[in-house]
VEXDREN-2710 file (C-alpha; in Angstrom, 1 decimal):
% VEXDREN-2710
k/r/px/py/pz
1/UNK/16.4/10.4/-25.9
2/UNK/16.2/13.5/-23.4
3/UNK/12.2/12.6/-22.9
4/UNK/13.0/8.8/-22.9
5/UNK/16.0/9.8/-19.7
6/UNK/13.0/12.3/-18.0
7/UNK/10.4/9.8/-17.7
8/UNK/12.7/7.1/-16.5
9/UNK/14.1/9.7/-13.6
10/UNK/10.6/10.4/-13.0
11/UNK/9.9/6.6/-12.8
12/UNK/12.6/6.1/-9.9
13/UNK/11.4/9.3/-7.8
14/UNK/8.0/8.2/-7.6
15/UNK/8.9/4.6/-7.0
16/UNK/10.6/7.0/-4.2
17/UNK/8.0/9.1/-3.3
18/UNK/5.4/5.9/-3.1
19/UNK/8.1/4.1/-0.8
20/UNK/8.7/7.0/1.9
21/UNK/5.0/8.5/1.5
22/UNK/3.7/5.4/2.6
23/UNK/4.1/5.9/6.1
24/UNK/3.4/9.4/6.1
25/UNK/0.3/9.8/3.8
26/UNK/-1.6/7.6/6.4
27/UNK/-0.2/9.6/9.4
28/UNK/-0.1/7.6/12.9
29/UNK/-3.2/5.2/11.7
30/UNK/-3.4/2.3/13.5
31/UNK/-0.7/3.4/16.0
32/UNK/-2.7/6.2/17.7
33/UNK/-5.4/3.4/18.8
34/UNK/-2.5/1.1/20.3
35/UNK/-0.8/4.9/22.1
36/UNK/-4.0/6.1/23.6
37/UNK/-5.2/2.6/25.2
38/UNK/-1.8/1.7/26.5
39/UNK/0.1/5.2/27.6
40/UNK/-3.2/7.6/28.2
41/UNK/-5.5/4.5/29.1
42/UNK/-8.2/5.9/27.1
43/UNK/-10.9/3.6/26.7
44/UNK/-12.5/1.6/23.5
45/UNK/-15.2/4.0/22.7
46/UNK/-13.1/7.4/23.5
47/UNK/-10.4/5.8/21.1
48/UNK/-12.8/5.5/18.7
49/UNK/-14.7/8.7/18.8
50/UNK/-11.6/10.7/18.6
51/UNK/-10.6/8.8/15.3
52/UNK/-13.8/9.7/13.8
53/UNK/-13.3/12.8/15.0
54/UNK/-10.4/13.4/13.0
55/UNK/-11.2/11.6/10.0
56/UNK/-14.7/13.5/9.5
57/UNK/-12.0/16.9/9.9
58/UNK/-10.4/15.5/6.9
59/UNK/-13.3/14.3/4.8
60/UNK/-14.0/18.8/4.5
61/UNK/-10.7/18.6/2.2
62/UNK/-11.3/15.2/0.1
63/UNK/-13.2/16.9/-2.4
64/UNK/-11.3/19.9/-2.6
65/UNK/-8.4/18.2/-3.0
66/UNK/-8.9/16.6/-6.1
67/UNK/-10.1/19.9/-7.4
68/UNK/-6.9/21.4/-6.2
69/UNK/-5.2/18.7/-8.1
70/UNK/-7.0/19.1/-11.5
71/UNK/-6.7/22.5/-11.4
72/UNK/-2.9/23.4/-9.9
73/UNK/0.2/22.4/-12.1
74/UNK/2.6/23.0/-8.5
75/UNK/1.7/19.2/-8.1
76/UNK/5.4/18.4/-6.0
77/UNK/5.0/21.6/-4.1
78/UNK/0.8/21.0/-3.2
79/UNK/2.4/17.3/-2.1
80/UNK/5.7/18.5/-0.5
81/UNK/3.0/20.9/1.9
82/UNK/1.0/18.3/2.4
83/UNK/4.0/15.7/3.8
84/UNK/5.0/18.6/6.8
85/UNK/1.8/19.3/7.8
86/UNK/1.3/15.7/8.3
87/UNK/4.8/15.5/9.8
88/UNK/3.9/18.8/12.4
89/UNK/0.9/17.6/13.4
90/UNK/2.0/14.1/14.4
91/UNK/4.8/14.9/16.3
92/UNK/2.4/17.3/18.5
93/UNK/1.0/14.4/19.8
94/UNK/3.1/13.4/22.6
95/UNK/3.1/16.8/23.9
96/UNK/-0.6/17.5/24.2
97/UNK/-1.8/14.4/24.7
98/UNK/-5.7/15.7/25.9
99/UNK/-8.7/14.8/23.7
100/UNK/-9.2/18.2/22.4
101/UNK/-5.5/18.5/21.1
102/UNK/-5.6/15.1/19.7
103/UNK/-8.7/15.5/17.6
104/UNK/-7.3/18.9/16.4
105/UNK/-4.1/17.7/15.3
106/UNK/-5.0/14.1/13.7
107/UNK/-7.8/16.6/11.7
108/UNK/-4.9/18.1/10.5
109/UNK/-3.2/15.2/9.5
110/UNK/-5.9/14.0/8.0
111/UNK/-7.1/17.1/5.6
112/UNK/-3.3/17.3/4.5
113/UNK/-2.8/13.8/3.9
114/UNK/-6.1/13.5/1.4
115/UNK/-3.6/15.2/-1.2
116/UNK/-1.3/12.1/-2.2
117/UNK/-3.7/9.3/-3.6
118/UNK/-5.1/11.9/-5.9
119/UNK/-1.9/13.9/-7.0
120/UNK/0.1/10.8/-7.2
121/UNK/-1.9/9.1/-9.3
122/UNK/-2.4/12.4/-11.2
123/UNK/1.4/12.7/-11.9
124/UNK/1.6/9.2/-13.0
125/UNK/-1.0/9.4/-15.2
126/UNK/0.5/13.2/-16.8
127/UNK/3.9/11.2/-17.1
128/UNK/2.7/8.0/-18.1
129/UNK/-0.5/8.1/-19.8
130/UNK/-3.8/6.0/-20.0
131/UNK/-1.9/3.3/-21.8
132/UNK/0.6/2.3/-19.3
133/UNK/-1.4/3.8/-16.4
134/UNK/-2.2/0.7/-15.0
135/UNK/0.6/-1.1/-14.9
136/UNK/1.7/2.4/-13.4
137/UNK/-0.6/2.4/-10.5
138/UNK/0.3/-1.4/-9.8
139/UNK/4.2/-0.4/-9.0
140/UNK/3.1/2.9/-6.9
141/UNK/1.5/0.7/-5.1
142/UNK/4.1/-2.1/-4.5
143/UNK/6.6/0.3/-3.6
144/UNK/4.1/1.9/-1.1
145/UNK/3.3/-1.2/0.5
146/UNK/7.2/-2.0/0.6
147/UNK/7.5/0.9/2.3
148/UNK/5.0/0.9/4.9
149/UNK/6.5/-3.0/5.4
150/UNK/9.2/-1.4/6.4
151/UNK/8.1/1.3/8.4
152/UNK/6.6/-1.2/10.5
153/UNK/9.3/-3.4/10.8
154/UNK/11.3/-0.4/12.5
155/UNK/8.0/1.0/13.8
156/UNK/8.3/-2.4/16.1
157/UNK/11.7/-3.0/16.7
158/UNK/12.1/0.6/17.8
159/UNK/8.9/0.4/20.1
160/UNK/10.1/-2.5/21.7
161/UNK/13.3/-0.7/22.8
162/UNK/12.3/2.7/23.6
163/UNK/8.3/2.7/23.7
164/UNK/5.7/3.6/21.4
165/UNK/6.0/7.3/20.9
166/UNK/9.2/6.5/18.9
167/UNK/6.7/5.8/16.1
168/UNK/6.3/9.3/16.0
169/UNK/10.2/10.4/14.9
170/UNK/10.2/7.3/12.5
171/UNK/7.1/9.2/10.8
172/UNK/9.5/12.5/10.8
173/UNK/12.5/10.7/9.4
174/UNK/10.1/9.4/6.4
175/UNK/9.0/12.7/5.7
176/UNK/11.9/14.3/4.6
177/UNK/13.0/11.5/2.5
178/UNK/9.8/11.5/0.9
179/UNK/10.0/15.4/0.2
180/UNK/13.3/14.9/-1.3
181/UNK/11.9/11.8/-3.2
182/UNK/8.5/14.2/-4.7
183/UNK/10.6/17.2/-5.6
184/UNK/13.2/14.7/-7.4
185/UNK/10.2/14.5/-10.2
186/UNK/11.0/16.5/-13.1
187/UNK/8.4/19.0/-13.2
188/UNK/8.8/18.9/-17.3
189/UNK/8.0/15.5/-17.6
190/UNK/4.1/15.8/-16.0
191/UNK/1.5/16.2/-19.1
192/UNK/-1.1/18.4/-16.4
193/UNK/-4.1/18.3/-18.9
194/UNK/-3.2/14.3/-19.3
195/UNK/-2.9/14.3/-15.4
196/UNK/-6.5/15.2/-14.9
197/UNK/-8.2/12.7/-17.3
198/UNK/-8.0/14.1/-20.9
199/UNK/-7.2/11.9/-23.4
200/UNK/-4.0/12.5/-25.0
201/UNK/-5.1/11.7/-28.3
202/UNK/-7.7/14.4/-28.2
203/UNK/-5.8/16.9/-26.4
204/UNK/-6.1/19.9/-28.6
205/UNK/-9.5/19.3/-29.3
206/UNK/-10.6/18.7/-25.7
207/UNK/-8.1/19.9/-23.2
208/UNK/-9.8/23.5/-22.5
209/UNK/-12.8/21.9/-22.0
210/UNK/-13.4/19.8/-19.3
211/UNK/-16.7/18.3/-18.5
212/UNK/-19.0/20.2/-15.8
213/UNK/-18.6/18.8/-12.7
214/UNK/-22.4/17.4/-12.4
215/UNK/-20.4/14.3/-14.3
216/UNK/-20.0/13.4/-10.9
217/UNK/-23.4/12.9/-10.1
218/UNK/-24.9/11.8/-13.7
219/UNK/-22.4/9.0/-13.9
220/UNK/-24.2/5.6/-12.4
221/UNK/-21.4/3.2/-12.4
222/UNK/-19.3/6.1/-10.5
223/UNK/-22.0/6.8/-7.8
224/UNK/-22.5/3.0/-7.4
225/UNK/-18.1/2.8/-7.4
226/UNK/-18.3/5.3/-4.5
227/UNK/-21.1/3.3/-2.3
228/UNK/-19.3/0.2/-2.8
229/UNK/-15.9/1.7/-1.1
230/UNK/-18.1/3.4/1.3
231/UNK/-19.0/-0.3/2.1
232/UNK/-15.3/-1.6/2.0
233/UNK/-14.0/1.4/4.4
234/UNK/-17.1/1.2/6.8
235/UNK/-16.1/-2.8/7.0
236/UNK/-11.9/-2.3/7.0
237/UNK/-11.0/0.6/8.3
238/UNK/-11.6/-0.7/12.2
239/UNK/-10.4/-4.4/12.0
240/UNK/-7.2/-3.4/12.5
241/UNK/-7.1/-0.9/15.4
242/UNK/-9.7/-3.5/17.0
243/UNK/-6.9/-6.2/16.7
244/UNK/-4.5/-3.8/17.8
245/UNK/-6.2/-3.5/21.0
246/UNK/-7.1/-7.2/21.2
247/UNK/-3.0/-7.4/21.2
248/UNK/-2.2/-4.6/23.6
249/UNK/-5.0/-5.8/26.1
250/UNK/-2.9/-9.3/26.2
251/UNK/0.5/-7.7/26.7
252/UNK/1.0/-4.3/27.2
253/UNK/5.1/-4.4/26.4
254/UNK/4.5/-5.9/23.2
255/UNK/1.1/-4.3/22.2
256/UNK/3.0/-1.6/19.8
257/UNK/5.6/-4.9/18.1
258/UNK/2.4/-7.3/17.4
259/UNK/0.7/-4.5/15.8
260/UNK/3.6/-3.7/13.8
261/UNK/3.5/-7.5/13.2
262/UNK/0.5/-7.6/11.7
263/UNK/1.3/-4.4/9.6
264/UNK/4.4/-5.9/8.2
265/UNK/2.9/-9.1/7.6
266/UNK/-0.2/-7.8/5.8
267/UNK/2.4/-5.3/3.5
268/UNK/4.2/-7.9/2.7
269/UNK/1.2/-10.0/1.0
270/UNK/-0.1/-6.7/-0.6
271/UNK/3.1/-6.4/-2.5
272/UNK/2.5/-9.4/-4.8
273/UNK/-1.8/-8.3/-5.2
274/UNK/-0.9/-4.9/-6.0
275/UNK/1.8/-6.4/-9.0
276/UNK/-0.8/-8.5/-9.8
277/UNK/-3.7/-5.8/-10.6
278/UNK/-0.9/-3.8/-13.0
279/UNK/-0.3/-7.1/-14.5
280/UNK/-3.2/-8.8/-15.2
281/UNK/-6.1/-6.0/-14.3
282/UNK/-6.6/-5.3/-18.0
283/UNK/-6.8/-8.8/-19.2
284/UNK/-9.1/-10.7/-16.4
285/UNK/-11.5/-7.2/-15.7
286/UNK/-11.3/-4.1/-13.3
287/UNK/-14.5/-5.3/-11.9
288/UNK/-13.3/-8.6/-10.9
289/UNK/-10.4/-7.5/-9.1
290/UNK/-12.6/-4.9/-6.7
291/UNK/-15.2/-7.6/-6.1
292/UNK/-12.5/-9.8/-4.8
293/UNK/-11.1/-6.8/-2.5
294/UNK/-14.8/-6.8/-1.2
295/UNK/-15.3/-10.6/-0.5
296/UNK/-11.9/-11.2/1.6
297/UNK/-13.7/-8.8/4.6
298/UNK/-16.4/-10.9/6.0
299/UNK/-14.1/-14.1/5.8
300/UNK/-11.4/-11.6/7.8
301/UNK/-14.1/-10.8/10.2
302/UNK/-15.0/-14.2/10.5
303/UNK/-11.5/-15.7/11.5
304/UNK/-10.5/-13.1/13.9
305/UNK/-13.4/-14.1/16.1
306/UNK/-12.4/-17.9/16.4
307/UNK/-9.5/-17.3/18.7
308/UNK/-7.3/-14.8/20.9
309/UNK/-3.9/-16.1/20.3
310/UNK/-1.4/-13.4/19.0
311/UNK/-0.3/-15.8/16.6
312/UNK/-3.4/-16.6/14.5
313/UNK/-4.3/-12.6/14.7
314/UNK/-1.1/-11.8/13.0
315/UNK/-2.1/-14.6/10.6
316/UNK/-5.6/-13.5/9.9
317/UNK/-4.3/-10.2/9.2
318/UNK/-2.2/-11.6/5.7
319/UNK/-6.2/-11.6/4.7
320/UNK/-6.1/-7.9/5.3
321/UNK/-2.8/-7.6/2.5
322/UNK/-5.1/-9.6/-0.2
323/UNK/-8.0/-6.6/-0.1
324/UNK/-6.9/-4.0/0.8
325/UNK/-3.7/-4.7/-1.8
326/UNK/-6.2/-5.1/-4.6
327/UNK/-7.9/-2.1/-3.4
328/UNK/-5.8/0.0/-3.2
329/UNK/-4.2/-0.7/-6.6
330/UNK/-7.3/-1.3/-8.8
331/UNK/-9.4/2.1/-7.0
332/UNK/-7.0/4.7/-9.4
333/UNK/-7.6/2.7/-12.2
334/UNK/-11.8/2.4/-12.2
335/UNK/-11.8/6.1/-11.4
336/UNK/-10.0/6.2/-14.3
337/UNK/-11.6/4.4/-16.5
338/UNK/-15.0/5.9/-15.4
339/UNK/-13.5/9.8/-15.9
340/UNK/-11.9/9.3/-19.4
341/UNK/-11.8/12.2/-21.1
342/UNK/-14.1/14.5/-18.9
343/UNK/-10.7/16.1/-17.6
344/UNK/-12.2/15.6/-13.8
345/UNK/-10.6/12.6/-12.8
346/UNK/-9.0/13.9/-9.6
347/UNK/-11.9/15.7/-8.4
348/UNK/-13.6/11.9/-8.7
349/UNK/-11.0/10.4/-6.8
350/UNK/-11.7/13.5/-4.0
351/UNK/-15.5/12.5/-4.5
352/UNK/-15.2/8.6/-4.2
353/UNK/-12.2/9.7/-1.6
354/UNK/-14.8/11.1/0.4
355/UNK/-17.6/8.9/0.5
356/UNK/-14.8/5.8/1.5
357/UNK/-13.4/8.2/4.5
358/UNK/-17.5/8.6/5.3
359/UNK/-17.4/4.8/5.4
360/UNK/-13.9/4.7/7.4
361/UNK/-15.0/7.3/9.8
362/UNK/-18.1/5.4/10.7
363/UNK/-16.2/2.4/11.0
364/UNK/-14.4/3.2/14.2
365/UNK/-17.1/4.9/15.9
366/UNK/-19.7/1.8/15.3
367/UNK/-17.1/-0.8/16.2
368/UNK/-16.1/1.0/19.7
369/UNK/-19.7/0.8/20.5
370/UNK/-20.4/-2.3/19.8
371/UNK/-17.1/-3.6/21.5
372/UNK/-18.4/-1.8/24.5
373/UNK/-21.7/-3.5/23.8
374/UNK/-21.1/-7.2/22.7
375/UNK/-17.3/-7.6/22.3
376/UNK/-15.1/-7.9/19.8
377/UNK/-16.2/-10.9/18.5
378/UNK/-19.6/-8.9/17.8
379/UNK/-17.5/-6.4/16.3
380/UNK/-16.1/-8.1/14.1
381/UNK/-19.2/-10.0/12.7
382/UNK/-20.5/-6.9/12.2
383/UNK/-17.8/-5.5/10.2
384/UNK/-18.2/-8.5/7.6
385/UNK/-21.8/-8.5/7.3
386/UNK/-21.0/-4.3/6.0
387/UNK/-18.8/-5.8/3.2
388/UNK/-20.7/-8.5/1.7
389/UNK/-23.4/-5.8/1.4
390/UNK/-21.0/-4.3/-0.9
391/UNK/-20.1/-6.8/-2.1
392/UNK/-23.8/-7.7/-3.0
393/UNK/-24.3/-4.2/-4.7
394/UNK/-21.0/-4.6/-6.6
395/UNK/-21.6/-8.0/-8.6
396/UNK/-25.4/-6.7/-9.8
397/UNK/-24.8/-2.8/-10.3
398/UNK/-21.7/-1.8/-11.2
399/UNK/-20.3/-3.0/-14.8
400/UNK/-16.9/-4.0/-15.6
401/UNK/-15.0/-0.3/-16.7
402/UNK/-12.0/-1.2/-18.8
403/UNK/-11.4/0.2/-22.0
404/UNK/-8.8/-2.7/-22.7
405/UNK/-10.0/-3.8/-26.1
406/UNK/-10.4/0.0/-27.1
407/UNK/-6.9/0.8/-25.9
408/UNK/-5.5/-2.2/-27.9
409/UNK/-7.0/-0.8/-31.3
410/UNK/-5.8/2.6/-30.7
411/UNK/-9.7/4.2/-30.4
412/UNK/-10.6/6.6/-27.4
413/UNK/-12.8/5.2/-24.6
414/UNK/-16.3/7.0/-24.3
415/UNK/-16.7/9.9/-21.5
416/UNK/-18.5/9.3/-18.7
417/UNK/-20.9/11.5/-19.8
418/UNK/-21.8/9.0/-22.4
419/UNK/-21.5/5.6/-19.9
420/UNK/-24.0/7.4/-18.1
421/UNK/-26.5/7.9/-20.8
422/UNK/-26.7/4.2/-21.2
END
């Protein structure tokens, strides 16, 4: 009954820790683009070296994090760390505003922030198991999108009253909840050899012996995983800012509320995709789900260039809620599925991590250029064309993952070591 009361507490804090981290794990994100055009009149290009700037400072620690994460059994405290530096190096912002002290600080934010998807999906799995770990990952994510929702919603009402640096406090005042929320998780009830892919069934046999770490590169289906979210983050990861900009360039005033429009209103539609991949991800195929995620970009990319009206922006941007909600939910899960029972699951999802924050990093760099260049209706075309190439590669390379039917009949799924050998 004790263990039965434990997991349900742990249940609600991270249903806690998923609502409050959203807004901090992702740091400033599309905000900074909309605050350095509009209050430091930084142009296109500037905007979006500085961004790659920072995010090539975190991709150092994406790696390393999962590592940490496998290997450390302080999961809340590696998290609660992670959640103040964030925090710190956010609210510096506004008071060295110079391109030097803003790469330097959103690099910060960005090698600290690399440690939740990993060791929040770690703790679920060491509470919950393979089993349920789907269905798992599917709630995480509708309470994170919930609360990034949200965070918007008062990101723009509060922006329209007092300007956009409030977005920095609203960032603080999610952090401590979301420390309170992580350290809330009884430390008992987290399984930490479960928590970084062993198979509970196996655990005595297996737990002390987790498999090398060249799994990561002699597993196919993972190295072809990781260029296909390269693909998706090298497409995504500037659409919005670009639109962000679109908006500001309109109407200064209300550049920081339309962006928090389209934040809210793509949140919103991710709730329902994310319930959807813990409900039916298992039954209609892992694979399916990610190809999906893939094939909404270039029809994104293709919309936003048919008209300038802040209206049908914030509309195009529900598209954005439909990927990037199946993305986010169903990524966890193929890692997952892919790392069964090599006990390096974590140190995948820093590997894959990595590759997409390659893909993201690029993403802003190429798109400033080529808004400079050809616009952002070139921009955007460009950013579509990057995902049906992955989406391309991911219908004839990688193979669907789940272990469903195995799962059903009580049997352990084969290691990666062995889906590699096929």
């Amino acid at each position: 009954m004790s263990d039965t009361h434990d997991k349900a507490r742990a249940g609600r804090a991270l249903d806690a820790a998923n609502f409050f981290l959203a807004d901090v794990r992702d740091g400033l994100g599309p905000y900074l683009a909309v605050y350095l055009l509009t209050e430091q009149h930084w142009d296109e290009a500037r905007i979006g070296l500085v961004m790659s700037v920072a995010t090539i400072a975190g991709i150092v620690a994406q790696t390393p994090a999962g590592a940490l994460v496998d290997a450390t059994r302080a999961k809340r405290t590696v998290m609660a760390v992670a959640a103040i530096l964030v925090t710190l190096a956010s609210l510096s912002l506004p008071l060295f505003p110079s391109f030097l002290p803003v790469a330097i600080s959103q690099g910060v934010a960005q090698a600290a922030g690399v440690i939740f998807p990993p060791a929040i999906a770690a703790v679920s799995l060491g509470i919950f198991g393979h089993r349920a770990f789907t269905k798992r990952i599917g709630r995480n994510e509708t309470f994170n999108h919930a609360g990034n929702a949200v965070a918007a919603g008062l990101a723009g009402l509060s922006a329209y009253w007092f300007g956009p640096t409030v977005v920095f406090y609203l960032l603080g005042g999610m952090a401590v909840a979301s420390l309170i929320s992580i350290l809330a998780i009884p430390e008992r009830t987290i399984d930490h050899d479960l928590a970084r892919g062993m198979d509970g069934a196996n655990e005595a046999e297996q737990h002390d012996r987790p498999s090398g770490l060249k799994v990561l590169l002699t597993c196919r289906p993972l190295l072809v995983f990781a260029i296909c979210a390269l693909l998706f983050h090298l497409s995504n990861a500037a659409m919005l800012p670009l639109v962000g900009q679109k908006l500001a360039l309109q109407d200064k005033n209300l550049g920081t509320s339309l962006m928090s429009a389209c934040i809210v209103a793509a949140q919103l539609v991710m709730v329902p995709f994310a319930m959807l991949v813990g409900a039916k991800a298992d039954t209609w195929g892992h694979k399916r789900f990610f190809l999906a995620a893939l094939l909404i970009l270039p029809v994104r990319g293709a919309l936003y260039t048919l008209s300038d009206n802040p209206f049908w922006l914030v509309g195009v941007q529900l598209l954005d809620g439909v990927g990037a909600g199946i993305f986010g939910a169903i990524f966890p899960v193929i890692v997952a599925d892919l790392m069964r029972n090599t006990g390096r699951f974590n140190v995948a999802q820093g590997a894959v991590i990595t590759a997409q924050s390659i893909g993201a990093a690029l993403s802003t760099t190429l798109a400033g250029f080529v808004v400079v260049g050809g616009g952002y209706s070139a921009a955007f075309i460009s950013l579509g064309v990057v995902a049906a190439i992955g989406a391309v590669i991911c219908l004839l390379a990688l193979p669907e993952t789940r272990h469903g039917g195995q799962r059903r009949r009580g049997e352990t799924a084969p290691p990666a070591s062995a889906i590699a050998a096929e």
